[in-house]
MARBA-3410 file (N, C-alpha, C, O; in Angstrom, 1 decimal):
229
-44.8,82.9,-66.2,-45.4,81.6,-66.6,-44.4,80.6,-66.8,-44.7,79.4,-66.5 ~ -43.3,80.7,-67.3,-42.5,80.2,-67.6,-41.2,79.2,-66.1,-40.8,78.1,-65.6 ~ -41.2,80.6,-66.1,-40.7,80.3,-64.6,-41.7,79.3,-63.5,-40.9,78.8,-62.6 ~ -43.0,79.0,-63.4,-43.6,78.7,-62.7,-43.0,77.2,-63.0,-42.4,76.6,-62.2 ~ -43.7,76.6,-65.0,-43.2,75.9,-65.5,-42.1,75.2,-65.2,-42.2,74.0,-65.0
-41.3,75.8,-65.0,-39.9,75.2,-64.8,-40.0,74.5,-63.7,-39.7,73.3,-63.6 ~ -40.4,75.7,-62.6,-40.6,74.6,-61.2,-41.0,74.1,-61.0,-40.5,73.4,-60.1 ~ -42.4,73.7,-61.4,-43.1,72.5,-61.4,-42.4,71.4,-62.3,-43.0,70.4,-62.1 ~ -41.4,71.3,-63.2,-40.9,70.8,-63.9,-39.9,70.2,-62.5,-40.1,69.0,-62.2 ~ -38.9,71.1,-61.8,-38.0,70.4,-60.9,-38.3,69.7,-60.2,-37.7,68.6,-60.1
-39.7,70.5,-59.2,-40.0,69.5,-58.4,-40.8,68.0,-58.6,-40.9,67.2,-57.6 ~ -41.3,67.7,-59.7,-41.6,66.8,-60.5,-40.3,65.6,-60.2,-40.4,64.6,-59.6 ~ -39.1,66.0,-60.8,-38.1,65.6,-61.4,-37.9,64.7,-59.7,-37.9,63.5,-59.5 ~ -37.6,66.0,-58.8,-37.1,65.3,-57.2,-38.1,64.6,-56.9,-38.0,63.4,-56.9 ~ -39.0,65.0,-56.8,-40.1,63.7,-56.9,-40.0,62.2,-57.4,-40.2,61.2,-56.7
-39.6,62.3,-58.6,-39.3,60.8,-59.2,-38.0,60.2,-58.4,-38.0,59.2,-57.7 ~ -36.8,61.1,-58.5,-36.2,60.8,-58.0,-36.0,59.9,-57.0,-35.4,58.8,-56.9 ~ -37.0,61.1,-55.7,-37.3,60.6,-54.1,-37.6,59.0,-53.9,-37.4,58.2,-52.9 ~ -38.2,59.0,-55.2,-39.4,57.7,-55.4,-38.4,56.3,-55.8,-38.6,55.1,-55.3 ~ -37.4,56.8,-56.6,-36.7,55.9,-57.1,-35.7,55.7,-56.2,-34.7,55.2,-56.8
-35.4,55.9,-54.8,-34.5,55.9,-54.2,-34.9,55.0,-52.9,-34.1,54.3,-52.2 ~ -36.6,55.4,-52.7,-37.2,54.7,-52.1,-37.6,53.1,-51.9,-37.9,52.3,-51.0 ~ -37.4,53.2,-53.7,-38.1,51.6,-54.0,-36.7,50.6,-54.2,-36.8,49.4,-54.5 ~ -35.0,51.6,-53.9,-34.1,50.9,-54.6,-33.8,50.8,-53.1,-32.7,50.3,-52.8 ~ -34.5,51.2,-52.1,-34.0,50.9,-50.4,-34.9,50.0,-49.6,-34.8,49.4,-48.5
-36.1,50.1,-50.6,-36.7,48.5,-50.1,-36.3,47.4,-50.8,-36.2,46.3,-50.3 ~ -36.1,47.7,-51.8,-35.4,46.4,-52.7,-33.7,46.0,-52.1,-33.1,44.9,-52.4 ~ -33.3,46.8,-51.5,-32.3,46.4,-50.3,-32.6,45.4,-49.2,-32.0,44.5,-48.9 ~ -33.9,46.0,-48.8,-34.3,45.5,-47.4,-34.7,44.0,-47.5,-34.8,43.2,-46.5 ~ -34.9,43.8,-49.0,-35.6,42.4,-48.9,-34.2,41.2,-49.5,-34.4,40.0,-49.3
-32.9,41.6,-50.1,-32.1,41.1,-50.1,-31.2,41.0,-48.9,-30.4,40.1,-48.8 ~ -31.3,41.9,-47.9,-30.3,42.0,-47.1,-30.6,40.7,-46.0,-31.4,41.1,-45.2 ~ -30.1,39.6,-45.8,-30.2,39.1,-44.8,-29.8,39.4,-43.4,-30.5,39.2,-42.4 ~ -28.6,39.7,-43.5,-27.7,40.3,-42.3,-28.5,41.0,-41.1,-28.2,40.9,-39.9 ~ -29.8,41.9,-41.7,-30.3,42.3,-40.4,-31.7,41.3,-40.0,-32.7,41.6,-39.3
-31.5,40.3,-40.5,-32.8,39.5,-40.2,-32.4,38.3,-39.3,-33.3,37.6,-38.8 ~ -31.0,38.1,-39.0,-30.7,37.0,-38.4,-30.9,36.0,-39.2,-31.6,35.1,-38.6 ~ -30.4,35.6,-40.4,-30.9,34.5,-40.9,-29.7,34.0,-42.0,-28.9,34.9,-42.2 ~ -29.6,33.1,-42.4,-28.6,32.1,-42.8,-29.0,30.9,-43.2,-29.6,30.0,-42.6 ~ -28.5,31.1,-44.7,-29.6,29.8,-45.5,-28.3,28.9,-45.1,-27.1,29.1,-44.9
-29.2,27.3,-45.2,-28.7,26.4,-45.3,-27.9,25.6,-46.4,-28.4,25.3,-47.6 ~ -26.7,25.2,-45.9,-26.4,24.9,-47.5,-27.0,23.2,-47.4,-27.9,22.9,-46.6 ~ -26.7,22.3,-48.2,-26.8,20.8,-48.4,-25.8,19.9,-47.9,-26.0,18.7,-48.0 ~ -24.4,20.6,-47.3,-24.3,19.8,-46.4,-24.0,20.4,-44.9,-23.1,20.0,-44.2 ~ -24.9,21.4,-44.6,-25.4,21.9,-43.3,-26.6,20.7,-43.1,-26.7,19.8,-42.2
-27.5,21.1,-44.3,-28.7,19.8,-43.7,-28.1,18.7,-43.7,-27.9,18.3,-42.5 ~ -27.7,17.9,-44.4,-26.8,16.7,-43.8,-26.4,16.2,-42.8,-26.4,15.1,-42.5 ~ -25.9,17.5,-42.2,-24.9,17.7,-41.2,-26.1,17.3,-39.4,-25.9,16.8,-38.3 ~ -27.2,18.2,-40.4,-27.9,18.4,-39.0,-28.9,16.7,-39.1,-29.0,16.0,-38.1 ~ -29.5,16.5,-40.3,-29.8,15.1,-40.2,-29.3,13.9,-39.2,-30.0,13.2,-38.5
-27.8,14.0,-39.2,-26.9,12.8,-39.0,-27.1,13.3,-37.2,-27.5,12.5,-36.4 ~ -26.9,14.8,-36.8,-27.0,15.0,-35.4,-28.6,14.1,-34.9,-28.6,13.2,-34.0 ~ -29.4,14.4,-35.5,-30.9,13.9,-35.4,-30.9,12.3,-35.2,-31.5,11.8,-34.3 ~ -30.1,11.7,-36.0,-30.0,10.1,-35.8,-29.5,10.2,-34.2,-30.2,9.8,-33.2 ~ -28.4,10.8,-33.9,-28.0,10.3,-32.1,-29.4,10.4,-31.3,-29.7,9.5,-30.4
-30.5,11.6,-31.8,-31.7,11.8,-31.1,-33.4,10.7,-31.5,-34.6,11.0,-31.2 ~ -32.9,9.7,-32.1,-33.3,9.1,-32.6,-33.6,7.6,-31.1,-32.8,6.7,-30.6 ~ -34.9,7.9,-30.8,-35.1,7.3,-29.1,-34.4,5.4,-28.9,-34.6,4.6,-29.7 ~ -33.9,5.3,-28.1,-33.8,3.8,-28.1,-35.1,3.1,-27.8,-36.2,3.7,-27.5 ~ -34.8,1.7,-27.7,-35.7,0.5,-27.4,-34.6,-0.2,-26.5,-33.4,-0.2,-26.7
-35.3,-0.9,-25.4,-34.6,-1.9,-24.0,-33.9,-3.0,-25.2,-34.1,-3.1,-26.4 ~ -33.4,-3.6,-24.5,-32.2,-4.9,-25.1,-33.0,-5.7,-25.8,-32.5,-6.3,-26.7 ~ -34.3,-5.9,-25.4,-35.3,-6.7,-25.8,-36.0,-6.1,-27.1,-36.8,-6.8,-27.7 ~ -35.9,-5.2,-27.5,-36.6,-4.7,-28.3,-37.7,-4.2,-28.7,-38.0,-3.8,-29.8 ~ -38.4,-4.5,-27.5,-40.0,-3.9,-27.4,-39.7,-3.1,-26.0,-38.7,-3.2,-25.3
-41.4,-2.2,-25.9,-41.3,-1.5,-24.6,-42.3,-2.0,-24.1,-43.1,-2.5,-24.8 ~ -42.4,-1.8,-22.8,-43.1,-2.3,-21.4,-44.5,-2.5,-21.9,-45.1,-1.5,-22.0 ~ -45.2,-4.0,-22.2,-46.7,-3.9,-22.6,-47.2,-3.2,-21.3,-46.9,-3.1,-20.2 ~ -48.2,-2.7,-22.2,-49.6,-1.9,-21.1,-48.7,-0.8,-20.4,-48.9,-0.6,-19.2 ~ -47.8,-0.1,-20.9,-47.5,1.3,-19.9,-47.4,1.9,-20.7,-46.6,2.0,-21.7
-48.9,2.8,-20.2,-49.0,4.1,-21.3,-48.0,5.0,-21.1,-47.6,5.9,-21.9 ~ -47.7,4.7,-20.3,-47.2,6.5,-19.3,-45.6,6.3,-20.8,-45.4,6.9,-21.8 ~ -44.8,5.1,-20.2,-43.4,4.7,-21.1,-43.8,5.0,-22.8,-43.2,5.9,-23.4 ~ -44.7,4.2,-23.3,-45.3,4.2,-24.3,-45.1,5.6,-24.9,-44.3,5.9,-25.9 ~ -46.1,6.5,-24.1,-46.0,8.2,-25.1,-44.7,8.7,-24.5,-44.3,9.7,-25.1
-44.1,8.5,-23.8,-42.8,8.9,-23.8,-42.0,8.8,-24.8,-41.5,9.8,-25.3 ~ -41.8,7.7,-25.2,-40.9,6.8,-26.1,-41.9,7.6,-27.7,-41.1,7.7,-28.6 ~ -42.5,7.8,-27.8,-43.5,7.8,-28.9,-43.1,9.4,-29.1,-42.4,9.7,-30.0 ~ -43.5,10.1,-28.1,-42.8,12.0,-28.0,-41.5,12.5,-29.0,-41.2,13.3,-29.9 ~ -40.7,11.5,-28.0,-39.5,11.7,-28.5,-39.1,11.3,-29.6,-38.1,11.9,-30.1
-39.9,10.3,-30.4,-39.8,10.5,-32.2,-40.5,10.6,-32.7,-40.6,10.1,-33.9 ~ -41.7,11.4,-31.9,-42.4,12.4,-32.6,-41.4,13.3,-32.9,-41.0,13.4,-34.1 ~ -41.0,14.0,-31.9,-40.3,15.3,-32.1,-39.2,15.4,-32.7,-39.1,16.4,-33.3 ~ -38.0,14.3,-32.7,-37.4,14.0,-34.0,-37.8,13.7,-35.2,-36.9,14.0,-36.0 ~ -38.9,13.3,-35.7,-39.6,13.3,-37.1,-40.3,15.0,-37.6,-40.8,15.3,-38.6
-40.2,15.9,-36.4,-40.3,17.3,-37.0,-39.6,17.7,-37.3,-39.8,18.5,-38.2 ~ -38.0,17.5,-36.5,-37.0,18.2,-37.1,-36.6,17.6,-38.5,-36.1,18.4,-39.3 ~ -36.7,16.4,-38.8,-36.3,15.5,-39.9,-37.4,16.4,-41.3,-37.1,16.6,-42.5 ~ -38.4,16.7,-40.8,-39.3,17.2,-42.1,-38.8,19.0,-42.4,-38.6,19.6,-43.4 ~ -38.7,19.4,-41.0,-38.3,20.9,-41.2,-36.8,20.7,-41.8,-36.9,21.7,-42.4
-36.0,20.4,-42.0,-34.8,19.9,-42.3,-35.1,19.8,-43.9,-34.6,20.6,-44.7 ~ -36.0,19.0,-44.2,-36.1,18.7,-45.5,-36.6,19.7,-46.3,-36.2,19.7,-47.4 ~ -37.5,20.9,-45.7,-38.5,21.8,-46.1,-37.1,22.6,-46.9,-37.1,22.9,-48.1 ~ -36.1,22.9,-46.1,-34.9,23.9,-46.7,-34.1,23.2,-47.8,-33.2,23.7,-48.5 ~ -34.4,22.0,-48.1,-33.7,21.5,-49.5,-34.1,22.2,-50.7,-33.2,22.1,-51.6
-35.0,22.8,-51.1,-35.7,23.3,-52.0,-34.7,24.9,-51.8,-33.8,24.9,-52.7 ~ -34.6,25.7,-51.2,-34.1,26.8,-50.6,-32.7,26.9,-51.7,-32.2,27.6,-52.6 ~ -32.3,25.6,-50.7,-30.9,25.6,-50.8,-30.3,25.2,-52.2,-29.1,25.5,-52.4 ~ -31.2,24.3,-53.3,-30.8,23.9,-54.3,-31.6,24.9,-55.7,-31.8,24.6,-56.9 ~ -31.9,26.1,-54.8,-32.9,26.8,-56.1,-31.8,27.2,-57.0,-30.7,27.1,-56.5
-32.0,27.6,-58.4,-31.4,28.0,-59.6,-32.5,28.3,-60.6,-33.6,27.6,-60.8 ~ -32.2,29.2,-61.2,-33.5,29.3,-62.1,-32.7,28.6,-63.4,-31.6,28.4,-63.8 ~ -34.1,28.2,-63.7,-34.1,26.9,-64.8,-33.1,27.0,-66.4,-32.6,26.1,-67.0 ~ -33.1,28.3,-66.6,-31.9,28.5,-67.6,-30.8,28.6,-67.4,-29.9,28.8,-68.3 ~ -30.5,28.6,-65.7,-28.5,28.7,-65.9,-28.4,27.0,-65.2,-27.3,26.6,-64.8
-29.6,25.9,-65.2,-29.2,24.2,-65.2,-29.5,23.7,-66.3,-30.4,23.8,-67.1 ~ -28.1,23.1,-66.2,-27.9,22.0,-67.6,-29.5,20.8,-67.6,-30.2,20.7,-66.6 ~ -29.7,20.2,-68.6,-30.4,19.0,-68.7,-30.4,17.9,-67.5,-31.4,17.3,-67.0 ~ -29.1,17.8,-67.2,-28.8,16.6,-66.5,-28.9,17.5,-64.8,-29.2,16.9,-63.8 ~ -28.6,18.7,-64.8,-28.7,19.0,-63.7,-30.1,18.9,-63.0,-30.5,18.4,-61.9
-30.9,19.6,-64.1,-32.2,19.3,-64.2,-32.8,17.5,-63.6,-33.6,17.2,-62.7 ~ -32.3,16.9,-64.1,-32.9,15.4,-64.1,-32.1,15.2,-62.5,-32.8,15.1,-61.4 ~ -31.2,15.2,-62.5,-30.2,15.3,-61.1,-31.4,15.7,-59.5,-31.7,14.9,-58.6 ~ -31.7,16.9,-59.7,-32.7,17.5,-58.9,-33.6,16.9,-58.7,-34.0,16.6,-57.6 ~ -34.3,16.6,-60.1,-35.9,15.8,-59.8,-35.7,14.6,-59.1,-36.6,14.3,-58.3
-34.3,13.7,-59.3,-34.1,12.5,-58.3,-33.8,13.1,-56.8,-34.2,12.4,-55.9 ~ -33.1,14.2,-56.4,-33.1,14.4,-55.3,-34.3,14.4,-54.7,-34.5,13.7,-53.7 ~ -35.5,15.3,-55.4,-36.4,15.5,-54.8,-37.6,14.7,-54.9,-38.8,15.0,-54.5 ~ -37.2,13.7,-55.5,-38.1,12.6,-55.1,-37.9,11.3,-54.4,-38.7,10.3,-54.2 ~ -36.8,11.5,-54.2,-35.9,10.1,-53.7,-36.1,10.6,-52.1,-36.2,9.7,-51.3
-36.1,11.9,-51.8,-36.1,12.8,-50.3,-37.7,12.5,-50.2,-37.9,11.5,-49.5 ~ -38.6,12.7,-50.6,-39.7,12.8,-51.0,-40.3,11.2,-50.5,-41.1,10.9,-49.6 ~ -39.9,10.6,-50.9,-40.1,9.1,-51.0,-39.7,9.0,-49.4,-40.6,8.6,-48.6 ~ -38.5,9.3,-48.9,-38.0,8.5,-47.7,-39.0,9.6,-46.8,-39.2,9.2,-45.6 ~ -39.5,10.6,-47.0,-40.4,11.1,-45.8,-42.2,10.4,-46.2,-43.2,10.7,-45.5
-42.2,9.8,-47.2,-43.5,9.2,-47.1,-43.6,7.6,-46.7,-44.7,7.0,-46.5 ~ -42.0,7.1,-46.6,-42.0,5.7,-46.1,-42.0,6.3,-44.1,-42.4,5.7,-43.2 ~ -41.8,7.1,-44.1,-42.1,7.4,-42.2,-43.7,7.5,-42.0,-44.3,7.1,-41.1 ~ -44.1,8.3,-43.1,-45.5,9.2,-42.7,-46.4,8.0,-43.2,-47.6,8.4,-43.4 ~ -46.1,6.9,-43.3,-47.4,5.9,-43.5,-47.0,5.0,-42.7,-48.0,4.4,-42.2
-45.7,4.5,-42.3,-45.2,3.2,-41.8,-44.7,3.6,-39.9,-44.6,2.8,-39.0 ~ -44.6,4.9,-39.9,-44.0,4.8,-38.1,-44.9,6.6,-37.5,-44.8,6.9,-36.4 ~ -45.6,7.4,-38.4,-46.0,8.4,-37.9,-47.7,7.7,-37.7,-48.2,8.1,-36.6 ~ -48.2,7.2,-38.2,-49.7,7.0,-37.6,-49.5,6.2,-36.4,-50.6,5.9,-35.8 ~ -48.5,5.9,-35.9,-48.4,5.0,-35.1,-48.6,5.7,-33.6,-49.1,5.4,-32.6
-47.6,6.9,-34.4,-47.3,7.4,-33.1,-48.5,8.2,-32.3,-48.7,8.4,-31.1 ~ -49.5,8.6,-33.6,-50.5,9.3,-33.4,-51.4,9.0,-32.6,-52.0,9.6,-31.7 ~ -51.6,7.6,-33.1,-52.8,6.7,-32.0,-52.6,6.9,-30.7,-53.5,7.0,-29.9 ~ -51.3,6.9,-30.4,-50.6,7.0,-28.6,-51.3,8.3,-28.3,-52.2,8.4,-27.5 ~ -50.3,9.3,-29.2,-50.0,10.8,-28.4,-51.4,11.6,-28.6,-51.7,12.5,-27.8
-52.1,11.3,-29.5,-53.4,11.9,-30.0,-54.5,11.2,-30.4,-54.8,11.1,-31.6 ~ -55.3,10.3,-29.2,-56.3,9.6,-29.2,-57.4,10.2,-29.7,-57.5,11.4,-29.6 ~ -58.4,9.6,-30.2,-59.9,10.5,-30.4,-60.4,10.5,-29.1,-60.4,9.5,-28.3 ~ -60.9,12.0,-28.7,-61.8,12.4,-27.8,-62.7,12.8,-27.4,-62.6,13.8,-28.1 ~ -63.9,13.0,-26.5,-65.0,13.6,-27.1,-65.2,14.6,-26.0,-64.3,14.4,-25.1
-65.9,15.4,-25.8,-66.5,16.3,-24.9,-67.6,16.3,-24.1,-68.7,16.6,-24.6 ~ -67.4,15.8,-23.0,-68.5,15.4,-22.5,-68.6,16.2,-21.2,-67.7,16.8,-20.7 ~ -70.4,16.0,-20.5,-70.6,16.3,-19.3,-69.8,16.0,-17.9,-70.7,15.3,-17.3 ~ -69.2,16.1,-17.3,-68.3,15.9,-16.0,-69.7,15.9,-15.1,-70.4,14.9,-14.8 ~ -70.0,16.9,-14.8,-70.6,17.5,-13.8,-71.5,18.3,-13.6,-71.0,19.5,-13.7
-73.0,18.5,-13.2,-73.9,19.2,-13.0,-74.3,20.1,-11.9,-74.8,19.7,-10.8 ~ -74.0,21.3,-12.2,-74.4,21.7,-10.9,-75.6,22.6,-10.7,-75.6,23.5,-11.6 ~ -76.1,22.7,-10.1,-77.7,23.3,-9.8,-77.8,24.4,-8.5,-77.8,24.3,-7.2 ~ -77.8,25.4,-9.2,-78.3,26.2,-8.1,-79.4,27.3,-7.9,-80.1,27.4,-8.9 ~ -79.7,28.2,-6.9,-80.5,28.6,-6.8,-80.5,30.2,-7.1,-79.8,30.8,-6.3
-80.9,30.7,-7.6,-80.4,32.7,-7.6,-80.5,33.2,-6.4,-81.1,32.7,-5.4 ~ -80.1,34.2,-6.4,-79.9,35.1,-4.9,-81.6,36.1,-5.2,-82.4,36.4,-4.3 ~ -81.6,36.4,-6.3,-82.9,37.1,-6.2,-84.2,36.5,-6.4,-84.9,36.0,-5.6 ~ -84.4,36.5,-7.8,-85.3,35.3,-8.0,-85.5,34.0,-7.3,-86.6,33.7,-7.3 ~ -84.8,33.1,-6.6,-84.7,31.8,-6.4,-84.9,30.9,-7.6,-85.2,29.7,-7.3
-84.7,31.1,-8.9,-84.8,30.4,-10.1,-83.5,29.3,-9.9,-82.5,29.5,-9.3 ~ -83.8,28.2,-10.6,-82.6,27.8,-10.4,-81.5,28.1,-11.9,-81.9,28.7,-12.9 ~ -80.5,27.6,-11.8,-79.3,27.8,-12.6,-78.7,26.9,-12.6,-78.2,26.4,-11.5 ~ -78.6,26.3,-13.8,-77.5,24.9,-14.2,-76.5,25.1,-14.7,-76.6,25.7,-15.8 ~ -75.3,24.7,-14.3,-73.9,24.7,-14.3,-73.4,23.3,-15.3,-73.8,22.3,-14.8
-72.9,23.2,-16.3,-72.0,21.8,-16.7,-70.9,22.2,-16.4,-70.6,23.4,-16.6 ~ -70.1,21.5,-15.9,-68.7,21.2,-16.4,-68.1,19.8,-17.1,-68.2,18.6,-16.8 ~ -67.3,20.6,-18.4,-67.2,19.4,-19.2,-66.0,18.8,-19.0,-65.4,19.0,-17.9 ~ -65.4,18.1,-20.0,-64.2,17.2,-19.9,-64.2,16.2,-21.3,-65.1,15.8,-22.0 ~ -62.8,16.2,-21.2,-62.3,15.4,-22.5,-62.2,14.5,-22.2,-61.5,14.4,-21.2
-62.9,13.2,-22.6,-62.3,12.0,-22.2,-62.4,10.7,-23.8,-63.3,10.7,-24.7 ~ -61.1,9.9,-23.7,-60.9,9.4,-24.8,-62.0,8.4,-25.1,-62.5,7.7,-24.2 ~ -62.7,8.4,-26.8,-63.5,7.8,-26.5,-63.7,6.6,-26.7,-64.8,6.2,-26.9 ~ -62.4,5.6,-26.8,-62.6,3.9,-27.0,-60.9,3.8,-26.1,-59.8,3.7,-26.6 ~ -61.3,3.8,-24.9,-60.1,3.6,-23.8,-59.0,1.8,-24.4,-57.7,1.9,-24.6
-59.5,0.8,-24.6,-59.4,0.1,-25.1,-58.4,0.0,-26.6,-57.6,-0.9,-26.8 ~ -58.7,0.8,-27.1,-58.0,0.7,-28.7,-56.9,1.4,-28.2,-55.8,0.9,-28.5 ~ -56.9,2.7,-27.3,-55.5,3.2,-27.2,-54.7,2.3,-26.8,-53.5,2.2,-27.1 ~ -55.4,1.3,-25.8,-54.3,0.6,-24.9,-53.6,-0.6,-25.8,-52.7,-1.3,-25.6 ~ -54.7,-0.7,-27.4,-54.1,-1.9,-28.3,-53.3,-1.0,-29.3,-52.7,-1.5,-30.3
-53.3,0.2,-29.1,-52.4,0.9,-30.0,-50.6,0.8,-29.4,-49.5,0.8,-30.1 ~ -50.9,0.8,-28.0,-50.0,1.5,-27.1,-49.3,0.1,-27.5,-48.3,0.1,-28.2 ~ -49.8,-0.7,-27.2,-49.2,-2.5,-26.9,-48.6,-2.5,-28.5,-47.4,-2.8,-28.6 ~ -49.4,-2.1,-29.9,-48.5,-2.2,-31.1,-47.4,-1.3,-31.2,-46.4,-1.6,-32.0 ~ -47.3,-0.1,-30.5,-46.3,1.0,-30.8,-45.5,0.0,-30.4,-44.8,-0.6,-31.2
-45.3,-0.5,-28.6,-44.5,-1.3,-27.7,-43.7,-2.5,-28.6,-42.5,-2.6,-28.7 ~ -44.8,-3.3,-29.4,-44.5,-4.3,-30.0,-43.2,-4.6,-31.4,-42.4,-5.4,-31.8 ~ -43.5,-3.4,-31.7,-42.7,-2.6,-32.9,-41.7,-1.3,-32.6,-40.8,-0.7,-33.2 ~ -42.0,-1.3,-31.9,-40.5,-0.5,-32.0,-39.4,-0.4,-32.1,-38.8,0.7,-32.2 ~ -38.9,-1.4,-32.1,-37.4,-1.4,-32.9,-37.3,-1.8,-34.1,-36.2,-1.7,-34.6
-38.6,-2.5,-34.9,-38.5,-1.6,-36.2,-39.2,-0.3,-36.4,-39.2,0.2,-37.6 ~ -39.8,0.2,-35.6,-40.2,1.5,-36.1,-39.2,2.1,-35.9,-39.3,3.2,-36.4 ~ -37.8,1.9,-35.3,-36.6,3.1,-35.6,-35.7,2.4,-36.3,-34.6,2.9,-36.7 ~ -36.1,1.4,-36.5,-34.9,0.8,-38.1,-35.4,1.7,-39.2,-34.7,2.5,-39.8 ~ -37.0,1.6,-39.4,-37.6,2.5,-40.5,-37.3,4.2,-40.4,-37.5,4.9,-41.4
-37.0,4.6,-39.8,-36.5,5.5,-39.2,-35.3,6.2,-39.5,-35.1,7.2,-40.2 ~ -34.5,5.5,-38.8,-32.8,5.2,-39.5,-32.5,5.1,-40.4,-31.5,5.8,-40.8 ~ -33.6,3.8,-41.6,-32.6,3.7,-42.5,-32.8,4.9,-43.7,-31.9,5.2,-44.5 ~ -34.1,5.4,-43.8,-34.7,6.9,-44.3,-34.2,8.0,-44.2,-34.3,8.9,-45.0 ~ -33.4,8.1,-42.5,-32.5,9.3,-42.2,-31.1,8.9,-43.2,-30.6,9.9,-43.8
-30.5,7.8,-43.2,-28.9,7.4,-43.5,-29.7,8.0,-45.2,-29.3,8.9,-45.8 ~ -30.6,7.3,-45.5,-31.3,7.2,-47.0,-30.9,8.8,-47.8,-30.2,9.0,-48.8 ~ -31.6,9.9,-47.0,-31.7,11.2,-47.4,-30.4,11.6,-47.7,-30.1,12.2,-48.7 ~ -29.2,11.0,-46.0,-28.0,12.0,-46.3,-27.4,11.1,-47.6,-26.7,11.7,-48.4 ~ -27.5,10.1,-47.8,-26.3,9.7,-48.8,-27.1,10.0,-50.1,-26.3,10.0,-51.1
-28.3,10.3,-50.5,-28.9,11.0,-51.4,-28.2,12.3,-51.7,-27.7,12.6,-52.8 ~ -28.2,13.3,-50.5,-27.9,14.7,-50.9,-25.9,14.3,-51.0,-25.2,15.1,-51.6 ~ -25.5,13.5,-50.6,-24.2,13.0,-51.1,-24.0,12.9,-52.5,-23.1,13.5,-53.2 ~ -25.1,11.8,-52.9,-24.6,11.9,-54.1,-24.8,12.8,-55.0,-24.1,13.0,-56.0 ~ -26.0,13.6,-54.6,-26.4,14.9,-55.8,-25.4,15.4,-55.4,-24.7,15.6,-56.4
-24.9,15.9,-54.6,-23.3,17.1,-54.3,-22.3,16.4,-55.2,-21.5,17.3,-55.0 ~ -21.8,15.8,-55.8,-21.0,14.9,-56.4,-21.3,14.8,-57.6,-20.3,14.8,-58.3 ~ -22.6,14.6,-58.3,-23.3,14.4,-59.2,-23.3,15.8,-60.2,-23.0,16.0,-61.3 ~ -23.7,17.1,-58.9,-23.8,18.3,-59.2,-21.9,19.1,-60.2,-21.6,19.8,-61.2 ~ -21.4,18.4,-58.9,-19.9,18.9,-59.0,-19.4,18.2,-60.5,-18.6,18.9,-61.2
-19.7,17.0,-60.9,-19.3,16.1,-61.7,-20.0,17.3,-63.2,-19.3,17.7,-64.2 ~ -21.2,17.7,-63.1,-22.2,18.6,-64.1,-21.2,20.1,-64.3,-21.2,20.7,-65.4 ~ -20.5,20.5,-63.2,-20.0,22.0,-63.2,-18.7,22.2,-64.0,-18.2,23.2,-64.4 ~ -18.1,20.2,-64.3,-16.5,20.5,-64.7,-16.8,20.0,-66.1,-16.0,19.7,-66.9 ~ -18.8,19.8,-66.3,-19.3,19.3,-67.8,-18.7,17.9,-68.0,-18.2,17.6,-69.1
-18.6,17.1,-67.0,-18.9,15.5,-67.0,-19.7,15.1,-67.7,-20.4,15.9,-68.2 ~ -19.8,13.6,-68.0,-20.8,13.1,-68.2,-21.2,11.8,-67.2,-20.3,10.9,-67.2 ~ -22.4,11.7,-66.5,-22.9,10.7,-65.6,-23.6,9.9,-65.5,-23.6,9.0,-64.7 ~ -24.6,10.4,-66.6,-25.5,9.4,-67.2,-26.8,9.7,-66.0,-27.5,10.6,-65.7 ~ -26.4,7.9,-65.6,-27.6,7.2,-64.7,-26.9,7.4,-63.0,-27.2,6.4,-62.3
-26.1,8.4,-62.2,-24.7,7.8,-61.2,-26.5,7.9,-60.3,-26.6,7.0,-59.5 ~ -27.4,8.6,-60.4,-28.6,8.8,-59.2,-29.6,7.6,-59.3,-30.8,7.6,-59.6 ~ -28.9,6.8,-59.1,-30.2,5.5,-59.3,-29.9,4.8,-57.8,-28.9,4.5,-57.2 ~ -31.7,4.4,-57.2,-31.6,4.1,-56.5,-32.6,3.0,-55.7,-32.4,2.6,-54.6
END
């Protein structure tokens, strides 16, 4: 009986063991980046990648507007800073990432430091998303509705009953407004990429100054007010 005891006692023991070996090799798997392909961004990688984003940042002709009444030019020009204003927000989403610390190893001021980062970043992506992204919307993403195209009517092969066919289609449904949207995108566009620009230059000299700000906090400076803006 004793003897039984015991081994149920061992294998108990390898048991926990097995267990605790298991949960200290998933807790590996979730620190280990290396096999995930991945690589956090630092603050001035995003910077870095911001400032590339301004070269992609679409022009306007010498004149400063684009071609009234061409849709076709219009959502082109409109595309292309669409799709620069995604990389500008995905960019931004990793600032948070990159400046995490948990709250007891930041000083006071580091603390206050951050909140202006992240509201000053914050700010310059809500002066785009009210002032140059509806804009673009009207172009690239008109309202549409679903409608009938086409009816077709036929007859069955056995019954002779007939059989109605729709075919639908999207079509925009106030042709007109897009073309008074297209004409204000046209009209404005070279301040819609001043606004643009100056939000992109805005962010990087932001995360400038918190890197500086930060560095000034590590050697136990004092800075006061240096994030005012």
């Amino acid at each position: 009986m004793a003897t039984n005891n015991k081994r149920k006692s061992l294998d108990e023991t390898s048991k926990d063991n097995d267990a605790k070996k298991k949960t200290k090799n998933n807790g590996d798997k979730q620190t280990d980046t290396s096999t995930i392909a991945y690589e956090p961004f630092t603050l001035q990688k995003i910077s870095s990648k911001i400032n590339d984003l301004c070269a992609k940042v679409p022009q306007v002709p010498e004149s400063g507007v684009l071609t009234k009444n061409d849709l076709t030019l219009q959502k082109a020009w409109a595309s292309d800073m669409q799709e620069t204003l995604e990389g500008f927000n995905l960019l931004l989403a990793c600032v948070s990432p990159a400046t995490y610390k948990w709250s007891s190893d930041r000083s006071g001021a580091a603390d206050q430091n951050l909140g202006v980062l992240s509201s000053e970043l914050a700010n310059a992506q809500d002066q785009i998303s009210s002032a140059v992204s509806p804009k673009l919307s009207n172009v690239l993403a008109p309202v549409v509705d679903l409608v009938v195209k086409k009816m077709i009517t036929e007859k069955g092969e056995k019954n002779g009953n007939e059989v109605k066919t729709n075919e639908f289609t999207r079509e925009v449904v106030d042709p007109d407004f897009v073309k008074l949207c297209g004409n204000v995108l046209a009209r404005n566009a070279g301040m819609l990429r001043q606004v643009v620009l100056a939000n992109f230059n805005k962010a990087m000299k932001v995360i400038a100054d918190y890197e500086k700000a930060r560095s000034k906090d590590d050697r136990g400076g004092n800075y006061g007010s240096s994030l005012a803006y």
